[in-house]
DRENVORO-225380 format. One record per residue: z, y, x of N, C-alpha, C, O in turn. Coordinates in nm, 2 decimals, padded with zeros to 4 digits. Last residue first. Layout:
REM residues N
n.Z|n.Y|n.X|ca.Z|ca.Y|ca.X|c.Z|c.Y|c.X|o.Z|o.Y|o.X
Z|Y|X|Z|Y|X|Z|Y|X|Z|Y|X $
...
This chain:
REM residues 204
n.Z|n.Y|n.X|ca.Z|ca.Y|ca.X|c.Z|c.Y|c.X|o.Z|o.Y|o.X
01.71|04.53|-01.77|01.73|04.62|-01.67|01.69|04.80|-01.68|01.71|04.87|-01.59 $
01.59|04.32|-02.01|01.78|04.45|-02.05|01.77|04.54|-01.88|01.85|04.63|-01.88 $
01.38|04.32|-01.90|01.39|04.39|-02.02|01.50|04.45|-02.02|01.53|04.57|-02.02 $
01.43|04.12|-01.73|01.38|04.25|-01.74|01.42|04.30|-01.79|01.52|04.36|-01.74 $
01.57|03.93|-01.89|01.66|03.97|-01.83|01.63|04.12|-01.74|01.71|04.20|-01.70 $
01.38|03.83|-02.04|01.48|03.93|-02.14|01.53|04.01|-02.01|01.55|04.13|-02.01 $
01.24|03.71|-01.82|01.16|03.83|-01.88|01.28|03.86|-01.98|01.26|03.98|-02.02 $
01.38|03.50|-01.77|01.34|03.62|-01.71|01.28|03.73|-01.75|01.29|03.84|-01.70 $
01.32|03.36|-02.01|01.48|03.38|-01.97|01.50|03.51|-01.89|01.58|03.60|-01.91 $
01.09|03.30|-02.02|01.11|03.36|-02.13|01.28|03.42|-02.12|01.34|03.50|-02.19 $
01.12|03.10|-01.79|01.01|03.22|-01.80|01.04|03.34|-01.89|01.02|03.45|-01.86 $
01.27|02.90|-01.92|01.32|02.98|-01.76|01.26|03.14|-01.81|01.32|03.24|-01.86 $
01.10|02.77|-02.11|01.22|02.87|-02.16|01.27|02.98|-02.00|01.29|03.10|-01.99 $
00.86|02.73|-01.96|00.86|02.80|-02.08|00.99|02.90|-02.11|01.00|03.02|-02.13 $
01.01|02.54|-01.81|00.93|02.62|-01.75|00.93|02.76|-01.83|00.99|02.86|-01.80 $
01.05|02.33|-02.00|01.14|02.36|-01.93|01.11|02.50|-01.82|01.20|02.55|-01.77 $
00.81|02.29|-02.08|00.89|02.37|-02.20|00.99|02.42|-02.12|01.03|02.54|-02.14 $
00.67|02.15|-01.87|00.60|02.29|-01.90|00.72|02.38|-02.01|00.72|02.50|-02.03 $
00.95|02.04|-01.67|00.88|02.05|-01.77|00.80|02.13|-01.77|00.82|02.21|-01.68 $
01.12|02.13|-01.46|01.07|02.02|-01.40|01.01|01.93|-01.54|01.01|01.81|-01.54 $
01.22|02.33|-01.34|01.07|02.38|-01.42|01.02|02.22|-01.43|00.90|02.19|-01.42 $
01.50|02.54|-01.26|01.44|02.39|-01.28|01.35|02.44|-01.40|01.36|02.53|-01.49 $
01.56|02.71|-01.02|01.51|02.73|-01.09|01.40|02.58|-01.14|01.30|02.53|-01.09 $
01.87|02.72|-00.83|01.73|02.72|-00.80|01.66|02.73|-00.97|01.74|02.76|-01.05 $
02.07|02.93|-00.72|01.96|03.02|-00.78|01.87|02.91|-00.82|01.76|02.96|-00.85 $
02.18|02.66|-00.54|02.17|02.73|-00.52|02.06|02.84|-00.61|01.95|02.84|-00.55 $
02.25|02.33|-00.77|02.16|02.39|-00.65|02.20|02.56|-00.66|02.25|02.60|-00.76 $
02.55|02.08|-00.67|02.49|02.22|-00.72|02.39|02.28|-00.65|02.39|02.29|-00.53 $
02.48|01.73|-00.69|02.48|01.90|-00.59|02.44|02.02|-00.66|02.33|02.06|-00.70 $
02.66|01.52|-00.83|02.55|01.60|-00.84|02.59|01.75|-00.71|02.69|01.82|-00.67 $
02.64|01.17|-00.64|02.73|01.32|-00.68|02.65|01.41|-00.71|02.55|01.40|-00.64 $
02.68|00.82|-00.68|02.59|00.97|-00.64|02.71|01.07|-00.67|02.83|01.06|-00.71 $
02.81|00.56|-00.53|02.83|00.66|-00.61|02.75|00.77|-00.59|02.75|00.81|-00.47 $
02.76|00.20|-00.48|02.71|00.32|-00.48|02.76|00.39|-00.61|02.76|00.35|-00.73 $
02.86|-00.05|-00.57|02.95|00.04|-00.47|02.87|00.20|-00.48|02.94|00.31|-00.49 $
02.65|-00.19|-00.64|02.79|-00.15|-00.77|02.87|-00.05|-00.70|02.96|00.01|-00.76 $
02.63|-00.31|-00.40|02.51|-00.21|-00.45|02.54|-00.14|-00.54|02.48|-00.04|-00.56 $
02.74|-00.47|-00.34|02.75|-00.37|-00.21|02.69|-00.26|-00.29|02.70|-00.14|-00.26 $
02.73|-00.71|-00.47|02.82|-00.64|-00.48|02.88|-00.51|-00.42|02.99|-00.45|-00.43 $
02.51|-00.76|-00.40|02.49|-00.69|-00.55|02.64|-00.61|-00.50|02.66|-00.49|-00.50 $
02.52|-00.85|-00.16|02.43|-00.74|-00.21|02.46|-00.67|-00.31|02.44|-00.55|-00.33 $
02.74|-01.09|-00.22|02.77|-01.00|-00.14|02.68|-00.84|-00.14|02.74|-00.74|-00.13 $
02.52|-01.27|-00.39|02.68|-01.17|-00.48|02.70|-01.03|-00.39|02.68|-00.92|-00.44 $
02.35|-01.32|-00.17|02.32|-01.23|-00.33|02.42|-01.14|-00.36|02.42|-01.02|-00.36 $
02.48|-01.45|-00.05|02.43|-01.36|00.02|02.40|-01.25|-00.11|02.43|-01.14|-00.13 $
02.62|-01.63|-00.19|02.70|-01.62|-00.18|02.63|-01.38|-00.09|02.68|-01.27|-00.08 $
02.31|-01.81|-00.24|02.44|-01.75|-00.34|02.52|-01.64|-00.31|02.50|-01.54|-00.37 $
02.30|-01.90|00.03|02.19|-01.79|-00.07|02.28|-01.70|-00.12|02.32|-01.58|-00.09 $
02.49|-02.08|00.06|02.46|-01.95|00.20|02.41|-01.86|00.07|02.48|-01.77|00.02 $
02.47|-02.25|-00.14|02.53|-02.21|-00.14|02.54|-02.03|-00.05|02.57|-01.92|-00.08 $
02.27|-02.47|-00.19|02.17|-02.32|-00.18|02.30|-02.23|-00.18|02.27|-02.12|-00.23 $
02.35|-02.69|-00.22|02.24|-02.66|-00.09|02.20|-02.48|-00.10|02.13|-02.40|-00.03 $
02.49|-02.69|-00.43|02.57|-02.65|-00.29|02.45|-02.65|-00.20|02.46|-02.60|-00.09 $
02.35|-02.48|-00.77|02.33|-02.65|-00.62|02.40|-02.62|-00.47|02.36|-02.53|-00.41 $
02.32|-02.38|-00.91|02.46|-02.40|-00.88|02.50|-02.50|-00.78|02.60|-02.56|-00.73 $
02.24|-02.00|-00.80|02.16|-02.15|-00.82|02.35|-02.19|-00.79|02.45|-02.13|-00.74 $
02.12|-01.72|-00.94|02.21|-01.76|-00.85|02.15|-01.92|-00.91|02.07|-01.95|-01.00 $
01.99|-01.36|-00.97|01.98|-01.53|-00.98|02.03|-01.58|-00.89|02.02|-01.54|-00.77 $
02.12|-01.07|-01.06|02.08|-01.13|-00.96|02.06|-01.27|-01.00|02.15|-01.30|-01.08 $
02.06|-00.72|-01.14|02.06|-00.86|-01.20|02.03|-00.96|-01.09|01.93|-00.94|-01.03 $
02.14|-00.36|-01.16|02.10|-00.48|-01.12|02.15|-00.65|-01.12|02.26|-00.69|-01.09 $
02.11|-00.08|-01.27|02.16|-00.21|-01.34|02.08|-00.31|-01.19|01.96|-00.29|-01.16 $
02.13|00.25|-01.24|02.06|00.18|-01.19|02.13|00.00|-01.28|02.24|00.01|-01.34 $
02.03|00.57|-01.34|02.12|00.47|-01.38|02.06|00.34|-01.30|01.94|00.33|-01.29 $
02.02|00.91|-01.24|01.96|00.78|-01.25|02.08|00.67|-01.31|02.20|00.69|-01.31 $
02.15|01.15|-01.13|02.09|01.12|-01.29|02.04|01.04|-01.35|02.01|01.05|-01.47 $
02.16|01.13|-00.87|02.30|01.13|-00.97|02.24|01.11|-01.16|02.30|01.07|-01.26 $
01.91|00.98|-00.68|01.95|01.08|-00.80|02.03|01.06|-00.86|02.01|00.96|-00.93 $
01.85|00.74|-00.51|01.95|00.90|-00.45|01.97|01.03|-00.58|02.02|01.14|-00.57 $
01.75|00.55|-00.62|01.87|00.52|-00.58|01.93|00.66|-00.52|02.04|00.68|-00.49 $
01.49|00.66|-00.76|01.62|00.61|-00.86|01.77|00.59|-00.80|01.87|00.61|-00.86 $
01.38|00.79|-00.52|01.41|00.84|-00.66|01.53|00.78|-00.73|01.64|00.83|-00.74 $
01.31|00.52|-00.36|01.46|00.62|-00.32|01.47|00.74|-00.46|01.59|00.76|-00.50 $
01.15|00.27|-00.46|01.31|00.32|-00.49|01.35|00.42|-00.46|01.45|00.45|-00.52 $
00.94|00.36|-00.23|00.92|00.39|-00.40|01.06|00.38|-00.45|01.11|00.49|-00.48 $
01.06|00.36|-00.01|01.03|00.49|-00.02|01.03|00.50|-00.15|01.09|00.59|-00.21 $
01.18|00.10|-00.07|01.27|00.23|-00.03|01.23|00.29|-00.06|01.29|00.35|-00.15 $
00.92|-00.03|00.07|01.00|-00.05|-00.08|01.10|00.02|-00.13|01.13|-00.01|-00.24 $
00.82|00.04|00.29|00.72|00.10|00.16|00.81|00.12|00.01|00.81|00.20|-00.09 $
01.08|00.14|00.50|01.02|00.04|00.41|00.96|00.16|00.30|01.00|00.27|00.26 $
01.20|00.36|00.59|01.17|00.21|00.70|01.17|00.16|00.64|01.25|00.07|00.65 $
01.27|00.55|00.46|01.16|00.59|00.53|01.14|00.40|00.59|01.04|00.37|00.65 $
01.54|00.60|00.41|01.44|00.54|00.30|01.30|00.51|00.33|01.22|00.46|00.25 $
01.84|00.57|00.51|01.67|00.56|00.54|01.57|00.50|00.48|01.52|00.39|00.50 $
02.03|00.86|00.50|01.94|00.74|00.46|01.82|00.67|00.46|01.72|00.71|00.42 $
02.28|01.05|00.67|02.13|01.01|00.67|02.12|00.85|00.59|02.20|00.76|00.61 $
02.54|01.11|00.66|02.42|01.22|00.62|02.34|01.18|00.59|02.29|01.22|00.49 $
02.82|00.87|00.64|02.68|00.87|00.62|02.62|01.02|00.59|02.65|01.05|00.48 $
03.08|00.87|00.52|03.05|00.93|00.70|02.91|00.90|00.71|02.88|00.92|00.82 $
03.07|00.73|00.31|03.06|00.89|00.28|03.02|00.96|00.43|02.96|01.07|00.45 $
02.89|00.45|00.26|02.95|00.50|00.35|02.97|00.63|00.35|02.87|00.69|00.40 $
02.72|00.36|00.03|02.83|00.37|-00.01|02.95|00.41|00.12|03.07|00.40|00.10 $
02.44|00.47|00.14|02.50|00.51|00.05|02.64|00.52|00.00|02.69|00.63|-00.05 $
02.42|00.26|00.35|02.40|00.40|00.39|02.51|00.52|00.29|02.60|00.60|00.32 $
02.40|00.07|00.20|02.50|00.06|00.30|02.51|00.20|00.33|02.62|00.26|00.33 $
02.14|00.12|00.08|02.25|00.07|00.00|02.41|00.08|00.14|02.52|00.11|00.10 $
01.99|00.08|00.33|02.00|00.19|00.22|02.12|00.25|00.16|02.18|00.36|00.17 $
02.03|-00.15|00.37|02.06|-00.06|00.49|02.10|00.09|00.43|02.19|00.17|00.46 $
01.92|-00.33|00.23|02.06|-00.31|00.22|02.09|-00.23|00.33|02.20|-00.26|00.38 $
01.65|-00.22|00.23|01.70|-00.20|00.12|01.83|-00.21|00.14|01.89|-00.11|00.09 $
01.59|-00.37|00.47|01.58|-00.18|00.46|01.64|-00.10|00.34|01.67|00.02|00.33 $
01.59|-00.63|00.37|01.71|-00.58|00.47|01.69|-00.39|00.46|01.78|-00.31|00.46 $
01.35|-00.64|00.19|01.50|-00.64|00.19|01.66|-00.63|00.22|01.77|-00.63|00.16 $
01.19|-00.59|00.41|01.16|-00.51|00.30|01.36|-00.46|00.27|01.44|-00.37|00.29 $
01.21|-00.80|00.56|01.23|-00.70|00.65|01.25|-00.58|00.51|01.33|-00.49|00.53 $
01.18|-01.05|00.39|01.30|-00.99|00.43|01.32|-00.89|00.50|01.43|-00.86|00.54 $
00.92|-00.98|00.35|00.99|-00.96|00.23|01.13|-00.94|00.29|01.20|-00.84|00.26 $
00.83|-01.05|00.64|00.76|-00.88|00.52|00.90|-00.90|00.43|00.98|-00.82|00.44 $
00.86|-01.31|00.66|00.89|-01.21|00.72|00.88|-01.04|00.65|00.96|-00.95|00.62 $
00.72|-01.44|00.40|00.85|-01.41|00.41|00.94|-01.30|00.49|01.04|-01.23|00.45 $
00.42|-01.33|00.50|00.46|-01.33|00.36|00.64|-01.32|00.38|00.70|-01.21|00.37 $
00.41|-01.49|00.77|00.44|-01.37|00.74|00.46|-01.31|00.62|00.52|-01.20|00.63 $
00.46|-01.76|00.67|00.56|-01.72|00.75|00.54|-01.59|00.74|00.65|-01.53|00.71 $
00.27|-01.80|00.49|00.43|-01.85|00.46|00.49|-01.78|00.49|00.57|-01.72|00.43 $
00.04|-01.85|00.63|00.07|-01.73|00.59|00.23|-01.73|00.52|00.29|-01.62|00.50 $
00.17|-02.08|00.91|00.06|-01.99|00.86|00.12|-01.87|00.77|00.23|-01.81|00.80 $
00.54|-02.15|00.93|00.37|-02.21|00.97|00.31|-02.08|00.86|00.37|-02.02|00.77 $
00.81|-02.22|00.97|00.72|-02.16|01.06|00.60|-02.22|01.06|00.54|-02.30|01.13 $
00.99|-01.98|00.74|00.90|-02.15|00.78|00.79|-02.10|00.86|00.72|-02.00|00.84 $
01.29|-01.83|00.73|01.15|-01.83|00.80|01.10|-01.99|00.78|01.17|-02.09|00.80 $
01.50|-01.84|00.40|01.47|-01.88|00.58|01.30|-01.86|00.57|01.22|-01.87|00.48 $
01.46|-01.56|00.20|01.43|-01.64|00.25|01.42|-01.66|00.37|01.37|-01.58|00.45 $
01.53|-01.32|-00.04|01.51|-01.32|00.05|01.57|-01.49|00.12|01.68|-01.53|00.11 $
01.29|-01.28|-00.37|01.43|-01.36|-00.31|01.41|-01.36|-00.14|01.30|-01.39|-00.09 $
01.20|-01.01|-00.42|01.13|-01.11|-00.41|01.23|-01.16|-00.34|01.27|-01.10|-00.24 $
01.27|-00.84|-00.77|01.25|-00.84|-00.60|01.21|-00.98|-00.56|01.20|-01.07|-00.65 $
01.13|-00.65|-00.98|01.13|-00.74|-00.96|01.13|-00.80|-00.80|01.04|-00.81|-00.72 $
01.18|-00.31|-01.15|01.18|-00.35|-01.02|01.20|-00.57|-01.00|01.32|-00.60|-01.00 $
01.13|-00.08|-01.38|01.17|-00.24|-01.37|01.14|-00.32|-01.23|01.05|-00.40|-01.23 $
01.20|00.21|-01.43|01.18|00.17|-01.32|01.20|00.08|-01.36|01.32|00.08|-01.39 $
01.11|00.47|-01.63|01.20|00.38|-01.62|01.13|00.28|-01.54|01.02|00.26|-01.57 $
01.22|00.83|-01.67|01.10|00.77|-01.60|01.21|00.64|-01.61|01.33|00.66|-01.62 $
01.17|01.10|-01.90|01.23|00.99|-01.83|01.16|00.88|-01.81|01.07|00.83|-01.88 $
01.11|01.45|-01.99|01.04|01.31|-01.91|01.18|01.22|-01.86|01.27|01.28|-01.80 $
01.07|01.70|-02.23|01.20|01.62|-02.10|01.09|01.45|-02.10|01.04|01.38|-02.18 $
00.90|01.82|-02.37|01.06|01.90|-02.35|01.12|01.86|-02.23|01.19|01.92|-02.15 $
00.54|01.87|-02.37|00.63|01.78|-02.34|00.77|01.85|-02.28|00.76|01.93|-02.18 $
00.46|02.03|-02.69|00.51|02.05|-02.58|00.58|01.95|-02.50|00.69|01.91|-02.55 $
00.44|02.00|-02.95|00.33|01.96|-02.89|00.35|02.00|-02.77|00.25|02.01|-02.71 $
00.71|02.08|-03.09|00.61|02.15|-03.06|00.49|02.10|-02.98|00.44|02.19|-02.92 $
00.83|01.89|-02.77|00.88|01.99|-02.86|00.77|02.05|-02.91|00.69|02.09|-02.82 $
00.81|01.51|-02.71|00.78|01.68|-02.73|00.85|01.74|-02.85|00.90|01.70|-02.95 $
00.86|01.29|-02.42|00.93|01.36|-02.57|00.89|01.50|-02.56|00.91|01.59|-02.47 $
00.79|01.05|-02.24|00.81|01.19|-02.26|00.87|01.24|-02.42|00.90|01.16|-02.52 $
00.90|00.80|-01.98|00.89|00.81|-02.14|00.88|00.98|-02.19|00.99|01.03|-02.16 $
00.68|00.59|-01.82|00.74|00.77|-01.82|00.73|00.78|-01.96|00.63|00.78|-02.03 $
00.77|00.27|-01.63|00.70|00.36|-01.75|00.79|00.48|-01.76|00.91|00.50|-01.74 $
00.66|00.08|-01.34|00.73|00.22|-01.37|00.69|00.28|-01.56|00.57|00.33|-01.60 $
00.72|-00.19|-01.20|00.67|-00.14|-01.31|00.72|-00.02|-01.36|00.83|-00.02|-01.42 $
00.67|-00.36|-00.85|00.76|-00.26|-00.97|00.68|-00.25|-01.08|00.57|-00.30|-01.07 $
00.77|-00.63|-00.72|00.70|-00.57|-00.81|00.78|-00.51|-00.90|00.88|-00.53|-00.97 $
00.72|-00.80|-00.39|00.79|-00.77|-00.48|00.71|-00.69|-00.59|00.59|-00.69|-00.57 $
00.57|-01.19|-00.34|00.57|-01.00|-00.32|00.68|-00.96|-00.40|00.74|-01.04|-00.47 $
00.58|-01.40|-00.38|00.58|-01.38|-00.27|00.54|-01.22|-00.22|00.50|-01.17|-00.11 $
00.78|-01.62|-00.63|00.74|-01.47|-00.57|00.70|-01.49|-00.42|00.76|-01.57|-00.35 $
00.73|-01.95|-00.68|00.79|-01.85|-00.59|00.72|-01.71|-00.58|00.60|-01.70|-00.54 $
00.66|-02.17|-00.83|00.59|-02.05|-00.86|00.67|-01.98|-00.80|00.71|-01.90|-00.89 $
00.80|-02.39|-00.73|00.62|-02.39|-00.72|00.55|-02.31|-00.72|00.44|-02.30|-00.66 $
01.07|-02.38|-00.48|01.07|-02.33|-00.63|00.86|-02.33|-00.64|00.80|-02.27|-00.55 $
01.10|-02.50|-00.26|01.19|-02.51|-00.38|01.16|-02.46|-00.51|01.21|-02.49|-00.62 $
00.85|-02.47|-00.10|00.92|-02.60|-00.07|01.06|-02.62|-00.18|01.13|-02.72|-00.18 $
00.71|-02.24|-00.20|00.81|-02.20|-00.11|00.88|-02.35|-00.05|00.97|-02.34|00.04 $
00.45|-02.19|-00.30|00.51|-02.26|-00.33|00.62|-02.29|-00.19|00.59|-02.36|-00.09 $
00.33|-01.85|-00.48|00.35|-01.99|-00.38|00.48|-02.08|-00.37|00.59|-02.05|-00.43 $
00.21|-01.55|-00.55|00.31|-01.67|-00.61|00.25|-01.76|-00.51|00.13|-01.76|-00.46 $
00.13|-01.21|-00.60|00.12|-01.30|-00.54|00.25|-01.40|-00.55|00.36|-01.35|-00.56 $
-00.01|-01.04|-00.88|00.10|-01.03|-00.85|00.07|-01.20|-00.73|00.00|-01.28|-00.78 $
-00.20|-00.96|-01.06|-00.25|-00.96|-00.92|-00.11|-00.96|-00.81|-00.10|-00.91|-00.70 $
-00.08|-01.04|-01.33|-00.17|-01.09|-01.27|-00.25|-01.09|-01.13|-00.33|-01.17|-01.09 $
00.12|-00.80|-01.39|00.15|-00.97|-01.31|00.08|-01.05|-01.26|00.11|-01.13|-01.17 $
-00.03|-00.62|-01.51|00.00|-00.62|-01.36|00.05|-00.75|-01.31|00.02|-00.79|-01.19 $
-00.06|-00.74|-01.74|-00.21|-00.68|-01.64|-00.17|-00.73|-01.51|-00.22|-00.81|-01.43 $
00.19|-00.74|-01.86|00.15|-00.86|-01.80|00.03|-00.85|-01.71|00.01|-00.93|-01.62 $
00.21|-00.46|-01.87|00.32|-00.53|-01.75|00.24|-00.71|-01.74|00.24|-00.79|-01.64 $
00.04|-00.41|-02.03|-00.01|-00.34|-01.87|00.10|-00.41|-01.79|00.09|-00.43|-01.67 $
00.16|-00.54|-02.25|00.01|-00.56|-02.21|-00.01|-00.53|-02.07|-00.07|-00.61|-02.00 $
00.35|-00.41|-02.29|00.37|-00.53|-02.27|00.25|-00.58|-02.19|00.25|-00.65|-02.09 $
00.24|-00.16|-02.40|00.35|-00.17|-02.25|00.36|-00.32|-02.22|00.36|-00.35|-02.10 $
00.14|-00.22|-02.61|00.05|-00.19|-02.47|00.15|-00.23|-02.39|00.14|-00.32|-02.31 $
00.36|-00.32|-02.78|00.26|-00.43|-02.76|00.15|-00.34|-02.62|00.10|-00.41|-02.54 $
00.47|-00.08|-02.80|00.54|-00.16|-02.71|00.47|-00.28|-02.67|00.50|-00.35|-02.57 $
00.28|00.23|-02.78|00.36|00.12|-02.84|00.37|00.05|-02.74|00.33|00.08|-02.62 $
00.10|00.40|-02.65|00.15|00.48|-02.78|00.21|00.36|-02.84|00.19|00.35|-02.96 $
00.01|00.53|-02.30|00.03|00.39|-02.42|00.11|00.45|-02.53|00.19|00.55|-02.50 $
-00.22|00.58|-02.03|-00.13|00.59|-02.16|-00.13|00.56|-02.24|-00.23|00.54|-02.30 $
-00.20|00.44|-01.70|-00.24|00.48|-01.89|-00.14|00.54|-01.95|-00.02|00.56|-01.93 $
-00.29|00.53|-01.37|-00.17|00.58|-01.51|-00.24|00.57|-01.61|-00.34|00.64|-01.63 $
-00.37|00.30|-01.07|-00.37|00.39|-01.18|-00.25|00.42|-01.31|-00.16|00.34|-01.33 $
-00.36|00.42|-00.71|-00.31|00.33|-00.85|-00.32|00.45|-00.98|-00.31|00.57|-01.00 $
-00.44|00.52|-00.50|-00.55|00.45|-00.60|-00.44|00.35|-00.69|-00.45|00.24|-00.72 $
-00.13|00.51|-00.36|-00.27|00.58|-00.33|-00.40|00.50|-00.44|-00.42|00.39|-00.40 $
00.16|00.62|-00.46|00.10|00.45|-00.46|-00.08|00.53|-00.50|-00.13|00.58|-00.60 $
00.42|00.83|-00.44|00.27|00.82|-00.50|00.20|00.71|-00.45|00.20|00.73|-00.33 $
00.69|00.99|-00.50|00.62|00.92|-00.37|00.51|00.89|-00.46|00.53|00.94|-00.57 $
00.80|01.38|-00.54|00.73|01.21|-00.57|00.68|01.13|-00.49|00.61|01.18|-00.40 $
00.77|01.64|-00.41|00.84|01.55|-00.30|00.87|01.41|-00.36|00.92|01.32|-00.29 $
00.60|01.76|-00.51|00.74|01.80|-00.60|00.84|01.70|-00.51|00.96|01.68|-00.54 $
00.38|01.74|-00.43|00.42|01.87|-00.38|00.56|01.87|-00.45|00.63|01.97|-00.45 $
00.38|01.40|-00.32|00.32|01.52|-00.40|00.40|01.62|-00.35|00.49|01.60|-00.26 $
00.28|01.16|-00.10|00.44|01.26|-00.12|00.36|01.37|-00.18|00.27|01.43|-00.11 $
00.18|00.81|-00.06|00.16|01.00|00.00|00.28|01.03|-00.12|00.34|00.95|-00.20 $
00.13|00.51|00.07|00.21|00.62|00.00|00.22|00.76|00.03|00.27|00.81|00.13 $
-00.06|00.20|00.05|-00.06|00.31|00.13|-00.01|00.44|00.04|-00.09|00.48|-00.05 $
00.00|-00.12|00.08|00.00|00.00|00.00|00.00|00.13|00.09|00.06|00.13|00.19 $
């Protein structure tokens, strides 16, 4: 994937495309579209093993007046279980990738719940860069779900899981006051600012 940074500091997925959908039978529709170029193998435990991860982003808007008022954006994120190396052909770099992805994720997440932390690095994975919206905004909600097995062969796994999730229920955001700034982050939301400044002419 190759990721550029709009002018509002959004990360952007280069030649992907945006519909637009007016029900829940499309939404369903474009999430199974996308499943279909979704990559699966046979990992030696499971036949249909993820071998990528997968987001699904939908932007729910609401208008005022034929005006969009407020956007929320909702992120279904599908990760790709992290996995011993097998050492043969494409297996091996497929897995490699996913746990390198993985680990930049719990570095993130570590980053986060450390307050002696400034810096995060959301930069040392494609898969960060698209999460860091949801995981550094006080205004986000985040839920995450993990799969566990009850077989003692897969005990290490299990236990690697809980310890993630459990690292990841640790993060707290905090809102920052901004300084004068001026949230336009609508055309209505823009609209009212606009119409805010100009009384405030006026009474000068």
């Amino acid at each position: 994937l190759e990721l550029r940074e709009s002018w509002d500091g959004t990360v952007l997925v280069q030649g992907l495309s945006t519909f637009e959908v007016d029900s829940y039978e499309e939404v369903l529709y474009m999430l199974e579209s996308g499943m279909e170029g979704r990559s699966w193998g046979d990992n030696g435990i499971n036949a249909t093993s993820s071998r990528s991860h997968a987001l699904f982003q939908v932007a729910v808007e609401s208008r005022v007046d034929g005006i969009v008022d407020n956007v929320t954006k909702l992120s279904f994120v599908d990760l790709a279980g992290s996995e011993k190396v097998q050492p043969f052909g494409t297996m091996l770099q497929e897995t490699a990738q996913i746990n390198l992805s993985l680990s930049a994720l719990g570095q993130c997440i570590a980053a986060l719940i450390d307050s002696r932390r400034t810096h995060v690095p959301y930069r040392n994975s494609k898969l960060t860069r698209l999460l860091q919206e949801s995981l550094q905004s006080p205004a986000s909600s985040t839920v995450m779900c993990i799969c566990l097995s009850p077989a003692k062969s897969s005990l290490n796994e299990t236990l690697s899981s809980l310890q993630f999730a459990d690292r990841a229920k640790r993060v707290k955001l905090h809102y920052r006051k901004a300084s004068n700034a001026i949230q336009t982050s609508t055309p209505a939301a823009a609209k009212r600012r606009i119409q805010e400044l100009e009384a405030q002419v006026e009474a000068l």
